[in-house]
KEDO-126935 format. One line per 2 residues: number of its first residue (from 1); for each residue x, y, z of N, C-alpha, C. Coordinates in Angstrom, 2 decimals. Example, Ala and Ser with C-alpha at 12.3 -4.5 7.8 and 13.67 -1.06 7.14 Angstrom:
% residues 2
1> 13.19/-5.69/7.80/12.30/-4.50/7.80/13.20/-3.30/7.80 ~ 12.85/-2.25/7.08/13.67/-1.06/7.14/12.90/0.03/7.87 $
***
This chain:
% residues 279
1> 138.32/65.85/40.93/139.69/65.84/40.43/139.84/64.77/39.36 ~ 140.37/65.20/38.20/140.61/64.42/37.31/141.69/63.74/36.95 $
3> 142.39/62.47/36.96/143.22/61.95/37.11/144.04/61.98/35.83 ~ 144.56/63.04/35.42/145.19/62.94/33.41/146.34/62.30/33.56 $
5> 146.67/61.99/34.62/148.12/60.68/34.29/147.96/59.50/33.61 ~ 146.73/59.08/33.20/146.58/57.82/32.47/145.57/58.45/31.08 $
7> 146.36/58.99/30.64/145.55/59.75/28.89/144.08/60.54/29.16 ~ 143.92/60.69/28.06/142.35/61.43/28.03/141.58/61.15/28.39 $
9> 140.87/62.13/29.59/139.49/61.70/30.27/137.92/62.34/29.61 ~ 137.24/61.19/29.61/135.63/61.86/29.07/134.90/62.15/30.14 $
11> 134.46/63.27/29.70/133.57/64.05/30.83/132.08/64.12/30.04 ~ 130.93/64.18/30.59/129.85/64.51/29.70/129.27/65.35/30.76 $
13> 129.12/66.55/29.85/128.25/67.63/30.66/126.60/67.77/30.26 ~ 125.93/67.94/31.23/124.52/67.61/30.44/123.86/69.18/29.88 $
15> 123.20/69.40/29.00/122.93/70.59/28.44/122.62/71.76/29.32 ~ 121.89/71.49/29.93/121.27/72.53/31.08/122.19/72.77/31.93 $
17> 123.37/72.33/32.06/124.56/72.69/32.84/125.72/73.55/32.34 ~ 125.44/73.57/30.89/126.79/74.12/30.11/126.45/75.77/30.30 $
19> 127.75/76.47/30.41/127.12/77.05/30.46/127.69/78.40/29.18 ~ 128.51/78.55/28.55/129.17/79.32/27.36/130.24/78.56/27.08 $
21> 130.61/78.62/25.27/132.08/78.71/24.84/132.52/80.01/24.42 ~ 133.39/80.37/25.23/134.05/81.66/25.12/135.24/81.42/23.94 $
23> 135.06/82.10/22.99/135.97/82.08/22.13/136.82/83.40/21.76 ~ 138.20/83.66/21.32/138.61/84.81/20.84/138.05/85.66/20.05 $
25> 138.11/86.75/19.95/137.64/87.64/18.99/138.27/87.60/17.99 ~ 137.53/88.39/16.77/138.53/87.73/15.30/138.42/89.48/14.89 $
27> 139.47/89.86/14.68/140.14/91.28/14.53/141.07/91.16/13.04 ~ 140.72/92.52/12.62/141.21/92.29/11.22/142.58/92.73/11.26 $
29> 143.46/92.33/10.01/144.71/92.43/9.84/144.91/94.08/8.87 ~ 145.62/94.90/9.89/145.54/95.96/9.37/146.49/96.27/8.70 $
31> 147.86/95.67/8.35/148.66/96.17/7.85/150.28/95.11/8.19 ~ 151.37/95.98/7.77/153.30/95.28/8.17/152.91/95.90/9.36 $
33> 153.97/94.86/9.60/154.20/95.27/11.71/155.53/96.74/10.88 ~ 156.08/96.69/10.22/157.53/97.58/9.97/156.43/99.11/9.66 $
35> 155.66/99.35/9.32/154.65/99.87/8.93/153.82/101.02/10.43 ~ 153.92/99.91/11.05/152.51/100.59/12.35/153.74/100.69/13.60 $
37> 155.12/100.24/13.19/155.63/100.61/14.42/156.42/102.12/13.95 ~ 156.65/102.05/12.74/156.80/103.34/12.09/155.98/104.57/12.17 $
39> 154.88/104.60/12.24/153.96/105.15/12.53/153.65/105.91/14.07 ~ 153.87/104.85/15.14/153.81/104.83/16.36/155.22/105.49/16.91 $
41> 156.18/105.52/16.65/157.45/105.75/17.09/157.43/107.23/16.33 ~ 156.86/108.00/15.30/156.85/109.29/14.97/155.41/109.74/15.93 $
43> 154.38/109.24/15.70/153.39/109.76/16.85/152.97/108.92/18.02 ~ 154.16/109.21/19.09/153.89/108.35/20.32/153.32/109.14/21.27 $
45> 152.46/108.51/22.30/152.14/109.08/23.86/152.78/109.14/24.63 ~ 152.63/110.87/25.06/153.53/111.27/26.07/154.84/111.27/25.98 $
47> 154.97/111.67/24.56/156.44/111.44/24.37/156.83/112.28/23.37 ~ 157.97/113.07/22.53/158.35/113.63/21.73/158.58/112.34/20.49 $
49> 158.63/112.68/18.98/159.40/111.48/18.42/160.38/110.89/18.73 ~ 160.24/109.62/18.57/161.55/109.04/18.93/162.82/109.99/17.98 $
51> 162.90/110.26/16.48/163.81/111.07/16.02/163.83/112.36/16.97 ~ 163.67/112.45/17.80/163.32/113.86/18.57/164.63/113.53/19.66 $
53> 164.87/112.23/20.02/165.04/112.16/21.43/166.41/111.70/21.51 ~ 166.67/111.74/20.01/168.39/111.13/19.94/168.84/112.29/19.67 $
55> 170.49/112.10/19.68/171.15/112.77/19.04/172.68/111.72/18.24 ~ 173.36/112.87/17.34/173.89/111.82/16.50/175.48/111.14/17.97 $
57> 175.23/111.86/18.63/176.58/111.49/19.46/176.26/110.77/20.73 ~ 175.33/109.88/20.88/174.47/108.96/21.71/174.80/107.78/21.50 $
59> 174.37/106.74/22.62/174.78/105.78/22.73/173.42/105.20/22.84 ~ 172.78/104.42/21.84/171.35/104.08/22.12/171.03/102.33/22.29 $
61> 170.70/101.62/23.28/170.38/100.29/23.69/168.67/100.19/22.76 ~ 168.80/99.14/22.44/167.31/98.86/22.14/167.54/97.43/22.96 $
63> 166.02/97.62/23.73/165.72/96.41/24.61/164.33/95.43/24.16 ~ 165.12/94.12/23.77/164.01/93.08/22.90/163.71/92.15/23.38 $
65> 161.90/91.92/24.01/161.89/90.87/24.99/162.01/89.63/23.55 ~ 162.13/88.45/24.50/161.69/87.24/23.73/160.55/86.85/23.30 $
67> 159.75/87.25/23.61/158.06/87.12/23.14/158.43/87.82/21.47 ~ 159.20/88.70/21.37/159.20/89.35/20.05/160.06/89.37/19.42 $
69> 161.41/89.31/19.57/162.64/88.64/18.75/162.23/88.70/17.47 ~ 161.37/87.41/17.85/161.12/87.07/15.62/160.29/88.00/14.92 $
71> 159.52/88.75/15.28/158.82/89.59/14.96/159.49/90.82/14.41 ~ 161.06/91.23/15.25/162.20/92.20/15.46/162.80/92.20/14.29 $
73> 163.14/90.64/14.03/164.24/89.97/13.06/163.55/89.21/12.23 ~ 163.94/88.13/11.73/163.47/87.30/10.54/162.65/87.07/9.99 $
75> 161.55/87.31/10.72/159.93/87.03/10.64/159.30/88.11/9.95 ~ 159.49/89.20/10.74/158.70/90.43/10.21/159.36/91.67/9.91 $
77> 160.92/91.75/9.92/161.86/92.84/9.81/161.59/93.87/10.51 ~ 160.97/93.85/11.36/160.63/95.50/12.12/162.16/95.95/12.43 $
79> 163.05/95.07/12.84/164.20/95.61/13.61/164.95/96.48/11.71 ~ 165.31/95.84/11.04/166.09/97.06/10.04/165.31/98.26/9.82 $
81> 164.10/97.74/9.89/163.40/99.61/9.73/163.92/100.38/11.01 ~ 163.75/99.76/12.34/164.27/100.56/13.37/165.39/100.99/13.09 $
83> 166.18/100.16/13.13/167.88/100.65/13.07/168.11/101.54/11.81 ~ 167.44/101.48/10.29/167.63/102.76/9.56/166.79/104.01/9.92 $
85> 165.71/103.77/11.11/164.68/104.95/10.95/165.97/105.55/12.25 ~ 166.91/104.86/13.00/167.72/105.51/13.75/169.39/106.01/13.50 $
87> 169.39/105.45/12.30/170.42/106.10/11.30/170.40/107.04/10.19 ~ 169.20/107.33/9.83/168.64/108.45/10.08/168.40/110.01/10.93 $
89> 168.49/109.54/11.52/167.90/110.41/12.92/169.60/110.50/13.39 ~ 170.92/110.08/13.11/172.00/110.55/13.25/172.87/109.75/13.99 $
91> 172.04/108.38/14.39/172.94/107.42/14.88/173.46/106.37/14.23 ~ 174.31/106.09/14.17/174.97/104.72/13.74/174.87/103.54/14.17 $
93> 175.17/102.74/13.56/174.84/101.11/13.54/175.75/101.23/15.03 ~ 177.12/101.40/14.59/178.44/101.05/15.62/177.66/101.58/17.00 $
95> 176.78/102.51/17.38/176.26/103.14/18.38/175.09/102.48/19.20 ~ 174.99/101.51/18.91/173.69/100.72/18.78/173.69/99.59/19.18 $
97> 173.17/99.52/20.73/173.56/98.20/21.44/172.58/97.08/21.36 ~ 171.88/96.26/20.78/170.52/95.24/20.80/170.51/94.57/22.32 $
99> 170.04/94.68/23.18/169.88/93.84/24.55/168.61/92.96/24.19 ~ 169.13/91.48/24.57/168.02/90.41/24.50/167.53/90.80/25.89 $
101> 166.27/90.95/26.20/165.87/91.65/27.57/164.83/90.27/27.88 ~ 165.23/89.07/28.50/164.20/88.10/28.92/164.33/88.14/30.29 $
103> 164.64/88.50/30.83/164.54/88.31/32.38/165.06/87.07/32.64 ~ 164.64/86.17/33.23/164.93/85.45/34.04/164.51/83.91/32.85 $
105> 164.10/83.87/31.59/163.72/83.18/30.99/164.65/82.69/30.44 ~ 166.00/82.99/29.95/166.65/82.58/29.09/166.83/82.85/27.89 $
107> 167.71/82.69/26.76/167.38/83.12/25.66/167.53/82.21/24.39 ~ 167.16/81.22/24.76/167.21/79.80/23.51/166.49/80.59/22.04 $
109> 167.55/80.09/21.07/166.78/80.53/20.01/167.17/81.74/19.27 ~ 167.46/82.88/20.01/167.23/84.21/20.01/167.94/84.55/18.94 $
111> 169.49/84.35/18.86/170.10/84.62/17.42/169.65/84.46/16.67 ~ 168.93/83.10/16.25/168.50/82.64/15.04/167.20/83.24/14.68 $
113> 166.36/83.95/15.77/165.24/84.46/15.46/165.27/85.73/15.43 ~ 166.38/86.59/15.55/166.89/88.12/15.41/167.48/87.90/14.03 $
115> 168.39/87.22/13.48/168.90/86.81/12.35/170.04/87.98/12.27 ~ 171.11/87.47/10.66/172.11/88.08/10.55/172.14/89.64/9.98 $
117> 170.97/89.68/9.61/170.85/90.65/8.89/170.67/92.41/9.94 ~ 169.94/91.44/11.28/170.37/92.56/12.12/171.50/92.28/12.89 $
119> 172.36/91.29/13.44/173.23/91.05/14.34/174.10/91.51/13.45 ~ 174.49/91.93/12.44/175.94/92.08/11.00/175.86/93.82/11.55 $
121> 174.94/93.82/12.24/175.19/95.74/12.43/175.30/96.37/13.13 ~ 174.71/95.30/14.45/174.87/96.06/15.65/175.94/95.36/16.66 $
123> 175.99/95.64/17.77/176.07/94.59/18.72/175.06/94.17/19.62 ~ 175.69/92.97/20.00/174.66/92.28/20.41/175.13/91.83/21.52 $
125> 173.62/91.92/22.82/174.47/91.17/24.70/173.01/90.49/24.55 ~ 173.22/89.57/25.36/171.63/88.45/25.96/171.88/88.72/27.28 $
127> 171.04/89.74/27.75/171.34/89.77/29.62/171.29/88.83/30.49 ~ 172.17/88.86/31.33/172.28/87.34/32.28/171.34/88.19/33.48 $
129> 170.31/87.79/34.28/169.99/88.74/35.29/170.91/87.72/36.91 ~ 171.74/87.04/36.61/172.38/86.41/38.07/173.99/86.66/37.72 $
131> 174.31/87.42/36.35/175.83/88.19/36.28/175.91/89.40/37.00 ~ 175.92/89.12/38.35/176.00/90.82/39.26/177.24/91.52/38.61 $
133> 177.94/90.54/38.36/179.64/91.78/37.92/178.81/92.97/36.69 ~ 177.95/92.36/35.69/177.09/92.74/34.39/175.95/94.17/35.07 $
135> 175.96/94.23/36.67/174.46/95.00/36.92/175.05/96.30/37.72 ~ 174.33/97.36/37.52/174.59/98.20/38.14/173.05/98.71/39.27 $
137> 173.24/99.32/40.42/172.19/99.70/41.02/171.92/101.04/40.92 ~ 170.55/101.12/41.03/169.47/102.13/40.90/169.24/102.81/42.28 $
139> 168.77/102.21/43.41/168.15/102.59/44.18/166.77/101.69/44.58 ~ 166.01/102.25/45.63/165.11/101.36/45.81/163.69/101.83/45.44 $
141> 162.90/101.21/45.33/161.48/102.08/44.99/160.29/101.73/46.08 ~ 159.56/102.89/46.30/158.73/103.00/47.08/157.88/101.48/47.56 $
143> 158.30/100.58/47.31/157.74/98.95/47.49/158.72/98.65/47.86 ~ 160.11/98.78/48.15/161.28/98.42/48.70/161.68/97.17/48.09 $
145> 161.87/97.52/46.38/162.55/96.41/46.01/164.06/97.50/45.11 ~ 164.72/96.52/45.42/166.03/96.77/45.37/166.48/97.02/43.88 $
147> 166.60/97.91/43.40/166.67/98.06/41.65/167.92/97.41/41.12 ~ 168.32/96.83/40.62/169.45/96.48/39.92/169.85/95.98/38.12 $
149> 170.06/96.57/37.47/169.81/96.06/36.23/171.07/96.13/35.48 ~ 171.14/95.78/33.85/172.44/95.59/33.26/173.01/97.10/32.66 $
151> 173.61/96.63/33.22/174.88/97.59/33.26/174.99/98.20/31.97 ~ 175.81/97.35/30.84/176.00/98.20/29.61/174.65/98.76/29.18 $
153> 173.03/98.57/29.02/172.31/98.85/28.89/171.88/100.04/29.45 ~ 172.33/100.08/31.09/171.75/101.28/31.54/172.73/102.61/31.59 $
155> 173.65/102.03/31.10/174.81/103.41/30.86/174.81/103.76/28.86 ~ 173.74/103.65/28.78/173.67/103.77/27.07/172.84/105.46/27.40 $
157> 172.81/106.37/26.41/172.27/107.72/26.63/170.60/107.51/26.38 ~ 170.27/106.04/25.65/168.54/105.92/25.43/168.52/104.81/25.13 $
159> 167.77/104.62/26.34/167.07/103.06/25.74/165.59/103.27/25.25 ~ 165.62/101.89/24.40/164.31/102.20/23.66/163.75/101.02/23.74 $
161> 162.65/100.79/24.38/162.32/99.15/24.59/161.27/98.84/23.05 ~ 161.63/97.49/23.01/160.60/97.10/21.80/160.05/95.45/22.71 $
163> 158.68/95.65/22.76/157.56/94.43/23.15/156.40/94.72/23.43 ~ 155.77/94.03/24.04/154.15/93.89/23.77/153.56/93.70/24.86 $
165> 152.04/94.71/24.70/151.61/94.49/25.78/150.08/93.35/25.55 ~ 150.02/92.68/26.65/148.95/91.53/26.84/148.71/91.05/27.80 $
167> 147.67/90.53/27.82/147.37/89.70/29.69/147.78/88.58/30.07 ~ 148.27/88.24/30.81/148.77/87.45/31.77/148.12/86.98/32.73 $
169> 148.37/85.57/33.71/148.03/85.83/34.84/148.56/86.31/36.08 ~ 149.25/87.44/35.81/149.49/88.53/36.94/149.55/89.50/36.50 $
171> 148.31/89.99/35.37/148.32/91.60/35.28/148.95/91.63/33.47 ~ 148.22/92.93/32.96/149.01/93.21/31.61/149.95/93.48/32.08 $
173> 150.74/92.70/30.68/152.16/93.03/30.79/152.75/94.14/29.72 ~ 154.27/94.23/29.40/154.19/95.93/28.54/154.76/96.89/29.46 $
175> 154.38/97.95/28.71/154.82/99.04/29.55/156.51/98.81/29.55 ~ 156.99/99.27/31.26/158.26/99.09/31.86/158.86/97.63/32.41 $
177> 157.85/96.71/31.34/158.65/95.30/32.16/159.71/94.71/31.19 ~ 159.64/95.61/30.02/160.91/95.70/29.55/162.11/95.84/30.53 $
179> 162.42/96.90/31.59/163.25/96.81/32.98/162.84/96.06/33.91 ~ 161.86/95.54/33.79/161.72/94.81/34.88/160.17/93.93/35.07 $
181> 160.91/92.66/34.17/162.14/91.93/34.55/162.83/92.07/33.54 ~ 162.70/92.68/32.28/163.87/92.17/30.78/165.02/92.23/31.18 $
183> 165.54/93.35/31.77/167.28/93.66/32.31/167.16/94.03/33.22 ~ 166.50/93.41/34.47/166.63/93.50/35.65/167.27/92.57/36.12 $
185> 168.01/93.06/37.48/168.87/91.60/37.84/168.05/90.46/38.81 ~ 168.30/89.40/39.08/167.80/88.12/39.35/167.27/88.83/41.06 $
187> 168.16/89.04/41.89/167.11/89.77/43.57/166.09/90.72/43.05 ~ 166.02/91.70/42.47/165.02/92.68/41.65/164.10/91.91/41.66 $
189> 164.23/90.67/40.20/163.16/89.94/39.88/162.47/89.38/41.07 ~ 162.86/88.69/41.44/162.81/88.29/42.67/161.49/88.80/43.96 $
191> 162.38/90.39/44.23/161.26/90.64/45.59/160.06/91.47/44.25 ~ 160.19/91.62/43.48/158.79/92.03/42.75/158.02/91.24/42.70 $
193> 157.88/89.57/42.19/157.68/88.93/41.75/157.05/88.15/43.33 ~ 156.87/88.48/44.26/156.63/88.31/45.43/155.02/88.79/46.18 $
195> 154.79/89.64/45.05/153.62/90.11/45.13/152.66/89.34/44.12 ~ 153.13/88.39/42.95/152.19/87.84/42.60/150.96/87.67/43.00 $
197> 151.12/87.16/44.02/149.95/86.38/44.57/148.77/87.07/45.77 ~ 148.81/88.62/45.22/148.40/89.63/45.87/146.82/89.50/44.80 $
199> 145.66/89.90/45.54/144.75/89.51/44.37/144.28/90.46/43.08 ~ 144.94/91.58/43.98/144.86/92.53/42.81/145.26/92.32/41.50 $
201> 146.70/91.37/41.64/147.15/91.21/40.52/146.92/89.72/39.75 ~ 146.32/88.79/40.20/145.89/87.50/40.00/144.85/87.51/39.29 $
203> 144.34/88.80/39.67/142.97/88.91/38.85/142.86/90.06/38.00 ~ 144.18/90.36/37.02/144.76/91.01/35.99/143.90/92.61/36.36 $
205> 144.20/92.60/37.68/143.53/94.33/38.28/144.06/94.79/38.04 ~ 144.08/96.10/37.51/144.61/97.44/37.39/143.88/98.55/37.15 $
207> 143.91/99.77/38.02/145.55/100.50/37.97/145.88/100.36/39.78 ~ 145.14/98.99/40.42/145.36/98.74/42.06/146.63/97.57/41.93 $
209> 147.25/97.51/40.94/147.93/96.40/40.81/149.18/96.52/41.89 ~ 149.84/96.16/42.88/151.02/96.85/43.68/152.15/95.95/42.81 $
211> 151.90/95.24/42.02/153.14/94.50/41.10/153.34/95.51/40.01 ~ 153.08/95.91/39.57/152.63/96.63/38.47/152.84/98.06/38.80 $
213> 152.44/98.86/40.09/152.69/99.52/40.44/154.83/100.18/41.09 ~ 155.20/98.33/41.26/156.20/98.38/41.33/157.61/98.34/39.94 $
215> 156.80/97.41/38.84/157.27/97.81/37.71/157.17/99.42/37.26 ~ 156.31/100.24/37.19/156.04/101.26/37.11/157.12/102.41/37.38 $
217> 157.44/102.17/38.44/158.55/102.71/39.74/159.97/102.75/39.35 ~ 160.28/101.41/38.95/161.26/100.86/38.41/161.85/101.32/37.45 $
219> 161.03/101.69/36.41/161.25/102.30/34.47/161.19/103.29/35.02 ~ 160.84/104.33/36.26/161.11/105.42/36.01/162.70/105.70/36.52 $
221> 163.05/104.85/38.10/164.09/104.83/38.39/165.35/104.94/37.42 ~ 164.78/103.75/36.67/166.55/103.67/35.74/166.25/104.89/34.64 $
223> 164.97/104.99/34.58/165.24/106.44/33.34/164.91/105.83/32.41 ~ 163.61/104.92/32.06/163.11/104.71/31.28/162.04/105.06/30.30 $
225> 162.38/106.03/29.49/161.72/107.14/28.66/160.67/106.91/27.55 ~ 161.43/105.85/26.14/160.76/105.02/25.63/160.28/103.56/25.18 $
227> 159.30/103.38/25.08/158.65/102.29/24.99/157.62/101.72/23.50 ~ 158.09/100.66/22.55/157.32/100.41/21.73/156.53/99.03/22.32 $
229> 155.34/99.27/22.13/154.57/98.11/22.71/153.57/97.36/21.32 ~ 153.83/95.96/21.09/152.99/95.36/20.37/151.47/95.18/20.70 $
231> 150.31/95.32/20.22/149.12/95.24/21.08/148.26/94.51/19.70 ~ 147.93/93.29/19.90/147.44/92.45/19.23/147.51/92.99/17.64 $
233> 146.80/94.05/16.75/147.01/94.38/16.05/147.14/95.52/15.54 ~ 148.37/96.43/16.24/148.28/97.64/16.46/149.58/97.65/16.92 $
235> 149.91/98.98/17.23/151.10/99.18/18.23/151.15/100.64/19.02 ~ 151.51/100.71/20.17/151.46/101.89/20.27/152.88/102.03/21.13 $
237> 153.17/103.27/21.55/154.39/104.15/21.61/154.93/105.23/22.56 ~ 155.80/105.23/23.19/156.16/106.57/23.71/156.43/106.33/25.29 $
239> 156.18/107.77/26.20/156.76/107.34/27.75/155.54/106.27/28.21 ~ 156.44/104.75/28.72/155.08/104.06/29.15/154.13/104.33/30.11 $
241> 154.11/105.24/30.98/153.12/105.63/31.38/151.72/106.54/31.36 ~ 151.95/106.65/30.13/151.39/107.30/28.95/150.40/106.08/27.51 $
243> 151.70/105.51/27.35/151.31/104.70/26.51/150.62/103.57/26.92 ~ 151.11/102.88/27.88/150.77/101.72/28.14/149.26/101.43/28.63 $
245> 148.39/102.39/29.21/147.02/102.57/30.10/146.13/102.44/28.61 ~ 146.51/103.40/27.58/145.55/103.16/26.30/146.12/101.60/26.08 $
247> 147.07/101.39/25.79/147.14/99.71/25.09/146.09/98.79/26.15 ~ 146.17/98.63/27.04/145.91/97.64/28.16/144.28/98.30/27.68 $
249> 143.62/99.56/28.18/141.88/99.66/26.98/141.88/99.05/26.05 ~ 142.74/99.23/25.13/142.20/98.32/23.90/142.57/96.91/23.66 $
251> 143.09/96.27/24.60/143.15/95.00/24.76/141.64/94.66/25.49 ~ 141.05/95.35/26.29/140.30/95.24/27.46/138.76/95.16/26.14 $
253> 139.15/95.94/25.49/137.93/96.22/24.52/137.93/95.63/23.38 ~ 139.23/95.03/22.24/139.03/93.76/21.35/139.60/92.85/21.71 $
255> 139.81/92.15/22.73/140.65/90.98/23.41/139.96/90.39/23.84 ~ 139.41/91.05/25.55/138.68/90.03/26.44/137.86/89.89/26.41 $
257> 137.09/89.03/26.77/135.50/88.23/26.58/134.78/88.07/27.91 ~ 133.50/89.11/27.99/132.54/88.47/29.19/132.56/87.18/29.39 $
259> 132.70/86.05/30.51/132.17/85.61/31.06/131.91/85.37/32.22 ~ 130.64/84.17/31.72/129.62/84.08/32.70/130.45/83.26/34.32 $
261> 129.82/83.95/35.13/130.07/83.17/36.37/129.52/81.56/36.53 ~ 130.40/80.73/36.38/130.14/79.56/36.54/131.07/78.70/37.65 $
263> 131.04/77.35/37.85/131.21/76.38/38.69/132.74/75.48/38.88 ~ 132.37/75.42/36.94/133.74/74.56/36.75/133.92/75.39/35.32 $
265> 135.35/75.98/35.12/135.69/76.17/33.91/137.21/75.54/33.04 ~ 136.48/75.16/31.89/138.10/73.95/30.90/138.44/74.95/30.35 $
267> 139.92/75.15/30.87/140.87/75.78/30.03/141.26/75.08/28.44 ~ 141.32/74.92/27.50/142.04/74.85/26.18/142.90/76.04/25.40 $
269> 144.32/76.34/26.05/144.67/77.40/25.41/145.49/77.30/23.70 ~ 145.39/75.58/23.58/145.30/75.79/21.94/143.83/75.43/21.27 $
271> 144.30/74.88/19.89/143.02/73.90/19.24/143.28/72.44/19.87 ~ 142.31/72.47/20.26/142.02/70.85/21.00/140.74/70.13/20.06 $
273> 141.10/69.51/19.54/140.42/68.47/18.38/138.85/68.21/19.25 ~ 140.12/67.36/20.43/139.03/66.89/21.74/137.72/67.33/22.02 $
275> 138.93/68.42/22.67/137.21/69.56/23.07/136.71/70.00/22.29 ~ 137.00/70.42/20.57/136.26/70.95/19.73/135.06/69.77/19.67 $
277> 135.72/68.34/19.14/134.29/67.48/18.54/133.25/67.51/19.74 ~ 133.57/67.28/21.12/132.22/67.48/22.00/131.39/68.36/22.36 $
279> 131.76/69.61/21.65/131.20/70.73/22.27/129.82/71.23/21.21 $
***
């Protein structure tokens, strides 16, 4: 045990003991994110086009985790291509609800990283998941967790989630966790989130995941149809249970990295100067 309460500790490992530096893969830049989600949202999995699935007299929620906000808004504009590729397709701005979908995280930031240029058009809610007056119930799902989610969101005629799928340590995420947890309510979060520590899911297993299996459950309960998922450099699209099994392969195939079974392993999940000069 290493004592890091008193600054940086030196360790010296002797050669014959080391045993890999696992580093990221370096994947090329294929293109605008406004570009490949355009792309993905006319040819999605398991799904009709999204222009397919509206109509002009609909009430359509788009659900935006916080991992992607800026990506949505200021950063990378994906969100005005959405909202004209859906004014287009016969809906209006006025029709068009933006849900900040963080679950249980909070939403620091979020205006400023959605920016005015999309908030001037739509409206805009940041889901509270502990405002029960805000949630309406679903029902329960075969794991016996109690569905509950936001209300104005789930009485919209289509929701359309926008985020990303990637690994975690409890399993890729993506898919339907846009509902859950994004606008799920706080007990929901709760007894799902209870299975963490099941090993299936600790050890980013799937398709034995019973967390995952319970998100799953969930997006179908409330009627969760489509799904845009970010996937490192790519995107893909459509009903997530469809979509989401290819994203999570090709994360599996330019993402993660063999390694070796060893003893002791140092996490560094940024650039560490440190660990770079000794290694």
């Amino acid at each position: 045990m290493l004592d890091w309460r008193d600054g940086p500790q030196v360790v010296t490992v002797s050669e014959e003991n080391f045993r890999q530096v696992v580093e990221p893969k370096k994947l090329p830049d294929l293109g605008a994110w406004p570009d490949f989600v355009a792309h993905a949202i006319d040819h999605p999995i398991g799904s009709p086009p999204l222009r397919d699935l509206v109509r002009p007299s609909q009430q359509v929620a788009i659900l935006l985790t916080d991992v992607h906000d800026a990506m949505f808004g200021v950063r990378d504009r994906v969100g005005p291509m959405l909202l004209d590729y859906l004014n287009a397709a016969g809906v209006p701005d006025e029709r068009i609800l933006l849900v900040h979908a963080a679950g249980l995280h909070g939403h620091p930031g979020a205006a400023e990283k959605i920016g005015p240029e999309v908030l001037g058009r739509v409206r805009y809610h940041e889901h509270d998941p502990l405002d029960e007056e805000c949630l309406t119930y679903h029902g329960v799902t075969p794991q016996g967790t109690p569905v509950w989610t936001n209300k104005r969101a789930s009485q919209c005629d289509l929701m359309v989630g926008f985020g990303g799928c990637f690994p975690s340590l409890f399993g890729f995420q993506g898919g339907a966790g846009i509902i859950l947890a994004g606008i799920s309510g706080a007990d929901t979060i709760r007894h799902n989130h209870t299975r963490m520590m099941h090993p299936k899911v600790i050890t980013t297993w799937w398709p034995d995941n019973p967390q995952r299996h319970d998100v799953m459950d969930t997006g179908d309960l409330v009627g969760s149809r489509f799904k845009i998922d970010i996937c490192l450099n790519t995107v893909f699209a459509g009903y997530f249970r469809e979509e989401w099994p290819p994203a999570v392969e090709y994360l599996k195939e330019n993402l993660l990295v063999p390694v070796k079974p060893a003893d002791i392993y140092v996490l560094a999940p940024a650039k560490s100067p440190e660990l770079e000069s000794t290694l």
